[in-house]
N, C-alpha and C positions, 0 to 999 in steps of 0.2 A: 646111142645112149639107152639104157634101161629101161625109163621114162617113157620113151618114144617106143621103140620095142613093143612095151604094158598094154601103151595107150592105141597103136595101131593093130595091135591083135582082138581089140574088146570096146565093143561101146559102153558097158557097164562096170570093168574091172575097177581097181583102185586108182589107176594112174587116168584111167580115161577121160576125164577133163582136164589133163596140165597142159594140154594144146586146144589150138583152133580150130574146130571140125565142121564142114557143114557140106550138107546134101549138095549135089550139082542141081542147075536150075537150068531148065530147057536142054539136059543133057551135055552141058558144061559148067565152067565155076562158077561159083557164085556170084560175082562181082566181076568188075572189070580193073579193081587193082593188079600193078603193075608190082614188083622186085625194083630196088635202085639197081640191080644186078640186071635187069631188062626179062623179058617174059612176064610172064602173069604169076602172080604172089599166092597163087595157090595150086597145090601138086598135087595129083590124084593117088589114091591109097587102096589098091585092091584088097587087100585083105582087110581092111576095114571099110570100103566102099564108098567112102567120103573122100572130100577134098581137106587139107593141111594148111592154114597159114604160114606163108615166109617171107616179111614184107625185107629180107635180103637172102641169101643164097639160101635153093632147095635144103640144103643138109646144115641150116640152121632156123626150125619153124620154131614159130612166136610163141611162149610159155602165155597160158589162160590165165592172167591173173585173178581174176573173177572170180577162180576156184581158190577157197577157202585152205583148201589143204596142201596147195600149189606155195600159195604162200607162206604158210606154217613150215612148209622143209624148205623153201631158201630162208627164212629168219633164221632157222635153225642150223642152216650150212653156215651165217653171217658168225652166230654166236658161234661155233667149235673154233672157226679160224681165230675171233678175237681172244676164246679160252684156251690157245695157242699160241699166243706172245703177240699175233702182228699189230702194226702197228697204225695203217690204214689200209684203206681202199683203192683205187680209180676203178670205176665202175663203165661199161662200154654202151654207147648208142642208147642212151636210158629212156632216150625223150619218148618211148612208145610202146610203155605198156597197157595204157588203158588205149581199145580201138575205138573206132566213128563209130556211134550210134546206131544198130542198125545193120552194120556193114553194106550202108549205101554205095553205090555206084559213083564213083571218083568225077568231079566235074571237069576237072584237070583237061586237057588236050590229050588226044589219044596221043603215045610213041609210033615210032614207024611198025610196029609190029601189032599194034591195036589195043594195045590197055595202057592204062591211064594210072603216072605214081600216085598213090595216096598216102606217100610217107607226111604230106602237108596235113591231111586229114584227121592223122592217128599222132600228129606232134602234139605233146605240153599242154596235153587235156589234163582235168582236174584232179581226173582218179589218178594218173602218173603221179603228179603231185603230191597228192594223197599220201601214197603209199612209201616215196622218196620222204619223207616228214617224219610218218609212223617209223620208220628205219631209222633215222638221224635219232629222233628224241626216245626211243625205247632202247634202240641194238648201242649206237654210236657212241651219243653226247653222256651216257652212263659209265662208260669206256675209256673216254677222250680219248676216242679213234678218229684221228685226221681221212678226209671222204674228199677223192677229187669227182668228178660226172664230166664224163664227153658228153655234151646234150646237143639240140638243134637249136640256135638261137635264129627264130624268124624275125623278129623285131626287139629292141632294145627293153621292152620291159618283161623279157624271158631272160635278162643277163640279170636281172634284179630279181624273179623269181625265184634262180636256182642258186643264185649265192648269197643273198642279203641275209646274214645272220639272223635276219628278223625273220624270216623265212623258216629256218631248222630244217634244211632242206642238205645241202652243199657246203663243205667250208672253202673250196674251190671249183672253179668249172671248165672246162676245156672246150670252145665252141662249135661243134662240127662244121658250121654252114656260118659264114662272116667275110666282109671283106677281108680282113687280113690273110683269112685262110683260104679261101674261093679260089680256084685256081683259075679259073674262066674270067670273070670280074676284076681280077686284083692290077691295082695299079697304086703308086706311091702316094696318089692322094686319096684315093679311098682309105689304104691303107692307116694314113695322120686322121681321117676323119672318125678311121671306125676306135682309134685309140683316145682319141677325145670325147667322142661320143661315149664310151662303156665307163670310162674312167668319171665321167659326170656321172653316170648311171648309178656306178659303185661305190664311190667314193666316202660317202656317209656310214654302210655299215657293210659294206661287201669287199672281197678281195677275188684275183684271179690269177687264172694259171697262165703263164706267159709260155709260148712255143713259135716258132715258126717251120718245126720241120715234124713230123712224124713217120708212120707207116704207111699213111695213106698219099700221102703225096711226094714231090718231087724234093731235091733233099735245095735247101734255102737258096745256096751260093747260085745255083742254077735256074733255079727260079725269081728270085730276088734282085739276084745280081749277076756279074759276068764272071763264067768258069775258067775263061779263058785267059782273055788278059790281063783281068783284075780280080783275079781270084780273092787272091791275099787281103784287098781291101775291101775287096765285095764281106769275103767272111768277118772280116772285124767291125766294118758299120753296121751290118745285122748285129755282132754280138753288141758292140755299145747299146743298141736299141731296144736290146729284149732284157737286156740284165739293169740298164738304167731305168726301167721305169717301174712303176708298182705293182707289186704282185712277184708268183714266187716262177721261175722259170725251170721251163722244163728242157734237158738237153736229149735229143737224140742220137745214138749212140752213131760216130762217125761226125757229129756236127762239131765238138771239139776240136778236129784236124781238118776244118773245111773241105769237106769228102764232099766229091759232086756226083753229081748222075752218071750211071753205067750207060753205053753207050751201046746197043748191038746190032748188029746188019739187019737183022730183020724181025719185025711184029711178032712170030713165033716162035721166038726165042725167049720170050717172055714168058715167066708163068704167073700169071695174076687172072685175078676172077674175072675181070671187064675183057 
């Protein structure tokens, strides 16, 4: 990108604060945060001599919100789109734009490779918030531009943060990290607990985005339920569950015709970032 480009040729040009830059310390990174991608969250930059933040893959480092001017051209990217008909948003992994304080050193458990995620760190701080707010009631709510946000929801009063209308944050949210979506965790009761539980949460002035399949994970019928010999009904009690209940649902493309999992001989046959 351009940006990046600007900003890794010049410590001083225009662009050189729209990312995360700092000195190595004791002749490595700064910190001991970790990538959800695995490695450590910061990539070395010869030609500008510093380390890059990427709390996810190398070739997409974290925009400085901090910088003043960073923010003035994405409002200004927000505004052309909506002075061009559309009509909303879904906005991706929001929960982490404002970082830990400091960029302290992660308390976390080291991974087997020796740094530590501090995606926990840099969730649903206030400046995040902040800045999700100035967007809705400046770019948005002037518009009535419908705004979904994939965020992190750690604990249930982050599901009332990012959609409670009282908020002016989200008119919908899509939860990254939940029972229902956890693919490690999920089981059929978590699952009835985490839908009563959000739905108390919301219910007063919030709404939500219903899904059980996306990009990231595995597609419903097969995780859910059985592809095999109960395909048919595995996909229909999923669909009664996400279209019956409140909030507006989201389909992914293939969930329609209960499309299950590709199936191949072997791990490197795959091409995915993990």
């Amino acid at each position: 990108h351009r940006w990046f480009k600007a900003s890794s040729a010049s410590r001083t040009g225009e662009y050189s604060d729209y990312y995360i830059w700092k000195d190595p310390v004791d002749g490595h990174e700064p910190n001991n945060w970790a990538s959800c991608f695995g490695g450590s969250a910061w990539e070395w930059c010869p030609e500008r001599g510093q380390y890059y933040l990427h709390l996810f893959a190398k070739e997409q480092p974290d925009l400085n919100w901090e910088c003043e001017a960073l923010r003035n051209e994405v409002f200004s990217m927000i505004k052309w789109w909506i002075d061009n008909g559309v009509d909303g948003f879904r906005v991706d992994a929001i929960s982490y734009m404002e970082k830990y304080p400091g960029f302290a050193d992660s308390p976390e458990p080291p991974m087997p490779d020796g740094y530590s995620l501090a995606m926990n760190e840099c969730s649903n701080r206030e400046g995040t918030h902040r800045i999700i707010s100035y967007i809705k009631r400046n770019l948005l709510e002037p518009a009535s531009i419908m705004s979904v946000g994939e965020v992190n929801c750690m604990k249930l009063s982050d599901y009332h943060d990012y959609a409670s209308q009282s908020r002016h944050e989200f008119d919908m949210c899509i939860p990254f990290i939940s029972p229902i979506v956890e693919i490690s965790s999920w089981s059929p009761l978590s699952m009835k607990r985490n839908i009563i539980d959000t739905y108390a949460v919301l219910k007063a002035d919030g709404w939500w985005a219903r899904f059980l399949s996306n990009h990231d994970k595995p597609r419903q019928v097969s995780l859910y339920g059985n592809d095999r010999e109960y395909r048919k009904r595995s996909a229909k009690m999923l669909a009664a569950i996400m279209h019956m209940l409140p909030g507006t649902p989201f389909i992914f493309q293939g969930e329609e015709l209960a499309m299950a999992d590709i199936r191949f001989d072997s791990i490197d046959d795959y091409d995915d970032i993990d």
